[in-house]
MIVOLO-476429 format. One line per 3 residues: their letters; for each residue x, y, z of C-alpha. Coordinates in Angstrom, 3 decimals. Layout:
N
a = X/Y/Z; ... $
end
This chain:
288
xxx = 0.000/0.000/0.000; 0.964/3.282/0.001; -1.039/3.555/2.571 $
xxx = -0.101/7.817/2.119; 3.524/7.692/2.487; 2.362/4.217/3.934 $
xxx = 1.808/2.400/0.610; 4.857/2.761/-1.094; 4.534/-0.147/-3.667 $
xxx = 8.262/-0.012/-5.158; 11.217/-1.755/-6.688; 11.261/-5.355/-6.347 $
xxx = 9.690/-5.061/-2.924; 6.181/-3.560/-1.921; 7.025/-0.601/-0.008 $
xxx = 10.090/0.722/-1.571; 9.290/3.388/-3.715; 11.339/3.153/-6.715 $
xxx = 10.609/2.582/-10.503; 10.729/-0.969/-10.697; 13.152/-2.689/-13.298 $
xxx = 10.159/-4.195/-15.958; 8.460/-1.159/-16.079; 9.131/2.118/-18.680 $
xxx = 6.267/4.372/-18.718; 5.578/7.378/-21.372; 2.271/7.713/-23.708 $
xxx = -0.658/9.854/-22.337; -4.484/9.456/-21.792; -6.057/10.350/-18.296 $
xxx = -8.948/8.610/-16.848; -12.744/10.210/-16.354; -14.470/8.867/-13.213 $
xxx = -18.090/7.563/-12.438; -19.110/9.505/-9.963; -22.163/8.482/-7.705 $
xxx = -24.579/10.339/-7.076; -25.155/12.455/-4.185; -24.285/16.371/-2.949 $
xxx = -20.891/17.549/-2.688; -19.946/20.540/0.359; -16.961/22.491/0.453 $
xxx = -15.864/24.532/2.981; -12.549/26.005/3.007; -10.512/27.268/6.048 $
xxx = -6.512/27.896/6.778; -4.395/24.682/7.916; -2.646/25.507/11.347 $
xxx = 0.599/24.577/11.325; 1.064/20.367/11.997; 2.888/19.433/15.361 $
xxx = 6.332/18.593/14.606; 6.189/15.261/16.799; 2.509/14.332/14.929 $
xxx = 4.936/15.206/11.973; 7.767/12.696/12.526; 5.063/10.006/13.675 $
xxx = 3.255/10.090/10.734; 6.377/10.034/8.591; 7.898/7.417/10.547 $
xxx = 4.626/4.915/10.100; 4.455/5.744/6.346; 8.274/4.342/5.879 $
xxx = 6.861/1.421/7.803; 4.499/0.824/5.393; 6.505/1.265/1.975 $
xxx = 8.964/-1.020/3.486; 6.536/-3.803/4.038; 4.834/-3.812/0.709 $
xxx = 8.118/-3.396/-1.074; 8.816/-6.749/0.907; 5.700/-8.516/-0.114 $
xxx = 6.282/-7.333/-3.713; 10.196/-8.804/-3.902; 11.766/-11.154/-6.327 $
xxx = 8.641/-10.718/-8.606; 8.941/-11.693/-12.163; 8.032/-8.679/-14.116 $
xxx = 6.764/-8.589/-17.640; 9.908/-7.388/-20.401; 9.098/-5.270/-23.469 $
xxx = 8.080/-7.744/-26.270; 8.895/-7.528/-29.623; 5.422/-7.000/-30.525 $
xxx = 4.560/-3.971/-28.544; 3.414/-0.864/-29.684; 3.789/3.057/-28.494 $
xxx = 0.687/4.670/-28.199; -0.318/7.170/-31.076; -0.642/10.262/-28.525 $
xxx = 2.148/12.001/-27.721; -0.452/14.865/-25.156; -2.383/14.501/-22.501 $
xxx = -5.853/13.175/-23.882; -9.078/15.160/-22.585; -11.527/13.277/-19.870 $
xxx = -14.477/13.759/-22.492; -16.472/10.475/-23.193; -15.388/8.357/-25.526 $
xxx = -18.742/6.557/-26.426; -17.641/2.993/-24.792; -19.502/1.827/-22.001 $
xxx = -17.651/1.949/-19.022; -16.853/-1.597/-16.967; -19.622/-3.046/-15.799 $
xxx = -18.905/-6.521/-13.979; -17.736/-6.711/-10.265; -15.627/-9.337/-9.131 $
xxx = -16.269/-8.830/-5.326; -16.207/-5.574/-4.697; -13.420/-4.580/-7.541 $
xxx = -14.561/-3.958/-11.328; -13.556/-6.673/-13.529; -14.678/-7.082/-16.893 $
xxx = -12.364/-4.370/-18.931; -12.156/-3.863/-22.665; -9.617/-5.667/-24.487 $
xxx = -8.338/-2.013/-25.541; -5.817/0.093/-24.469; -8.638/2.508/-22.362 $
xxx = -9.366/-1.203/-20.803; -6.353/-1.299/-19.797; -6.007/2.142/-18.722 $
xxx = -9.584/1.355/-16.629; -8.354/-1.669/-15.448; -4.868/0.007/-13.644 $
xxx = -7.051/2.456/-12.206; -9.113/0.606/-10.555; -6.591/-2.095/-9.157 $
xxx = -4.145/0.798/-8.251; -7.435/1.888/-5.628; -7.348/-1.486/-4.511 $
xxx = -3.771/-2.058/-3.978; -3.821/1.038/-1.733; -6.728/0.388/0.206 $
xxx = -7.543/-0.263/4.030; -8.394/-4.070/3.200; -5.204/-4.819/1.875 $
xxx = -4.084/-5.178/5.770; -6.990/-7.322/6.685; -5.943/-11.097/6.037 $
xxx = -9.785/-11.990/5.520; -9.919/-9.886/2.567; -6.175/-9.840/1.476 $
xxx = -6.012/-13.838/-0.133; -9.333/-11.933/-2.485; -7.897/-9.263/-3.618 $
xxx = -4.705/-10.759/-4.479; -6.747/-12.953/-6.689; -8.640/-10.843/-8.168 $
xxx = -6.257/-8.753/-9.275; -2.920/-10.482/-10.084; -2.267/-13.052/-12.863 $
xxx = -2.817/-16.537/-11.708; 0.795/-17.813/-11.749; 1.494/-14.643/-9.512 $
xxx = -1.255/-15.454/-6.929; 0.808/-18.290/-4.349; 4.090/-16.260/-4.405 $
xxx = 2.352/-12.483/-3.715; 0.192/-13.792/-1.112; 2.614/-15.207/0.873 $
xxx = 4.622/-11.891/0.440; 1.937/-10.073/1.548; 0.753/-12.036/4.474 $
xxx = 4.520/-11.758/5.454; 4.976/-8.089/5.376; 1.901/-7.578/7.027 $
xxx = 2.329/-10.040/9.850; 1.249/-8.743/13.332; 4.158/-7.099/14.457 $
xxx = 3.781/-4.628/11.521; -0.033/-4.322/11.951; 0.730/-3.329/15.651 $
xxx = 3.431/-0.460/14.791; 0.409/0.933/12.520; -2.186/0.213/15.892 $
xxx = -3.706/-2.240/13.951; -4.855/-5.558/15.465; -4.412/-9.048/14.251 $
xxx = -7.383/-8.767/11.816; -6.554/-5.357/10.483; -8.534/-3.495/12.470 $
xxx = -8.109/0.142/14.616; -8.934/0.101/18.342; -12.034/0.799/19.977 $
xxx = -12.743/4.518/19.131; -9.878/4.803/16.040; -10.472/4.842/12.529 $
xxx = -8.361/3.986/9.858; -8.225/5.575/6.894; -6.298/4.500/3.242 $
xxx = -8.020/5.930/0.317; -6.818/6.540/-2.994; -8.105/8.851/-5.830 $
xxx = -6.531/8.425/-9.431; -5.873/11.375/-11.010; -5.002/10.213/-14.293 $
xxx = -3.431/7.409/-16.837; -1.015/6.693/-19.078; 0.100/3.469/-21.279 $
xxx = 3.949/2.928/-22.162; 3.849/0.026/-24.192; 0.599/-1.583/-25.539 $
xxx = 0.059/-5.234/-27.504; -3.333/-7.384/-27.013; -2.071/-9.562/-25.030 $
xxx = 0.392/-7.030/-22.306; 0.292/-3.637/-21.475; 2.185/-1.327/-19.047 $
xxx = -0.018/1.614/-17.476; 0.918/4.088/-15.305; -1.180/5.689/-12.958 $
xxx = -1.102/9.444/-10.787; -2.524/9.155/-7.611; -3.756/11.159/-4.079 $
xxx = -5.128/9.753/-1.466; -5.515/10.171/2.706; -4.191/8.043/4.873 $
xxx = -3.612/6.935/8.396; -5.573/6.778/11.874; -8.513/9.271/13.065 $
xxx = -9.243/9.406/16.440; -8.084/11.317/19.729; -4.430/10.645/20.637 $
xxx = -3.968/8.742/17.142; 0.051/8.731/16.619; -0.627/8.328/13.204 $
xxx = -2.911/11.138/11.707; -4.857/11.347/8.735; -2.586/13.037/6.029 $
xxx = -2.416/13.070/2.213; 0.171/11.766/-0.091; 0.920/11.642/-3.948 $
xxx = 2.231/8.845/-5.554; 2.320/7.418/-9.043; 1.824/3.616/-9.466 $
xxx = 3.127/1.430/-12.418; 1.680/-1.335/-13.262; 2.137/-4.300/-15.759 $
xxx = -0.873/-5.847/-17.496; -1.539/-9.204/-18.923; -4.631/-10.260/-20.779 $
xxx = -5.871/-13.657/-19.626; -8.881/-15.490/-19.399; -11.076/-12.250/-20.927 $
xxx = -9.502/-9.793/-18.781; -6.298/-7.428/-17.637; -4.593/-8.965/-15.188 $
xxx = -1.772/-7.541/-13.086; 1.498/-9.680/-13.181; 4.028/-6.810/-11.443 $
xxx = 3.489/-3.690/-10.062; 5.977/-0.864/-8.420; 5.165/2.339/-7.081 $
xxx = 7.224/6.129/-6.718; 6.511/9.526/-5.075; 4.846/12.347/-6.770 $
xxx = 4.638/14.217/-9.039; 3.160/16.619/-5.586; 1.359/20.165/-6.283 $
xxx = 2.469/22.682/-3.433; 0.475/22.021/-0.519; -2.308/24.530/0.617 $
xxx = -2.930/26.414/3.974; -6.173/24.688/4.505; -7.067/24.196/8.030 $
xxx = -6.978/20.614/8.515; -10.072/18.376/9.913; -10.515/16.854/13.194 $
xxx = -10.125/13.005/13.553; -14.341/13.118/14.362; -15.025/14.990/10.450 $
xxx = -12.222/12.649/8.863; -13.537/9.494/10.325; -16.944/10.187/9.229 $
xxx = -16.201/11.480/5.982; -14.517/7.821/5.843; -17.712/6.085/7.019 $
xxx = -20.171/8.174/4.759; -18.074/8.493/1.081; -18.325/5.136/-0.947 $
xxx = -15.659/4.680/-3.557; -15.631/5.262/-7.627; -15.629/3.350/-10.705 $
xxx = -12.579/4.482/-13.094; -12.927/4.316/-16.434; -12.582/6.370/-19.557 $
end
């Protein structure tokens, strides 16, 4: 996860937030998202400054984090450029106007499976598995083993689970103030949510694909005296795609900081309003 800074997905190992060695991004295309329905509020206000030792706590559980998924994601076999791939056509960034294809319709628990056998599939696909991969249930073990096969190629399944249930054994989930099962205390929330901003394909055959994707997303634990607040992070994900058995598959992923905008003075919210906001906001469908 990148759970925030806590999700680095990187390198050979989930967690350490470097380009990993099978992937080579460029191309364009951004992704439009589903939104459901329902009334937006705003409400702006000046940040205070952070406390420096909520600071250094927060930073300190986020390295955590990168460390341990870079772990679960070592020694994976990533996918080499074939022969047969293709650049993409588009050398800009491509507008998030429709396109006339349907979006994804099919759920395979509660992640969208069922992609076009297209380069915006793929695209769609990354998206949605990037959200995944950086989610709060990625630290519970009874929903970890799904996920993992849902979203990875089937010769990847054995070897990434294991990885994962490693890294995120209980002496990890406790320096997070998670218990055994994933979950916060009594009174504590915790938070990982990610929001792609936007796509973009490297390489792109029918049968793999490499797609990059931009990310934000909030992360951590609300609730009074939480060492590790809520705070955002921005991260870009890479991920390689395999078509099999009528959908994109993942068979390696990495993940790297930024790009960041300059953060704003935006008064931040208290652990009640981010723990409800949590509770009350359901997650998107990305697709093109």
């Amino acid at each position: 996860m990148s759970q925030g800074d806590e999700r680095g997905y990187g390198g050979s190992e989930p967690g350490n937030r470097n380009d990993d060695t099978y992937s080579t991004l460029g191309g364009t295309r951004q992704t439009r998202t589903r939104l459901p329905g329902g009334d937006d509020g705003d409400g702006y206000s000046r940040r205070p400054a952070r406390n420096s030792r909520s600071l250094i706590m927060a930073v300190g559980v986020v390295v955590l984090l990168i460390a341990a998924i870079a772990f679960a994601n070592q020694g994976g076999g990533g996918s080499s450029n074939r022969d047969d791939t293709k650049k993409p056509e588009t050398a800009g960034a491509g507008p998030t106007a429709a396109t006339g294809t349907k979006p994804v319709q099919g759920k395979n628990g509660t992640i969208a499976s069922g992609f076009a056998h297209d380069e915006q599939g793929a695209q769609s696909a990354a998206a949605n598995y990037a959200v995944a991969l950086v989610s709060a249930e990625i630290l519970q073990p009874d929903r970890r083993s799904d996920i993992v096969r849902q979203i990875f190629v089937a010769d990847r399944v054995d070897e990434l689970e294991a990885r994962f249930n490693q890294a995120y054994d209980k002496a990890f989930l406790d320096k997070v103030g998670l218990d055994e099962k994933g979950q916060a205390a009594p009174g504590m929330t915790y938070v990982s949510r990610t929001a792609p901003v936007g796509t973009k394909t490297s390489t792109y055959s029918d049968g793999s694909t490499t797609v990059e994707v931009w990310c934000t997303g909030v992360f951590g634990t609300a609730g009074i005296g939480s060492t590790n607040p809520v705070s955002n992070d921005w991260f870009t994900m890479t991920l390689a795609l395999q078509w099999v058995d009528g959908d994109w598959k993942v068979d390696s992923f990495s993940q790297k900081d930024g790009p960041a905008p300059v953060n704003t003075d935006r008064t931040a919210s208290n652990a009640e309003e981010i723990a409800k906001a949590a509770e009350e906001y359901g997650g998107f469908t990305y697709a093109r």
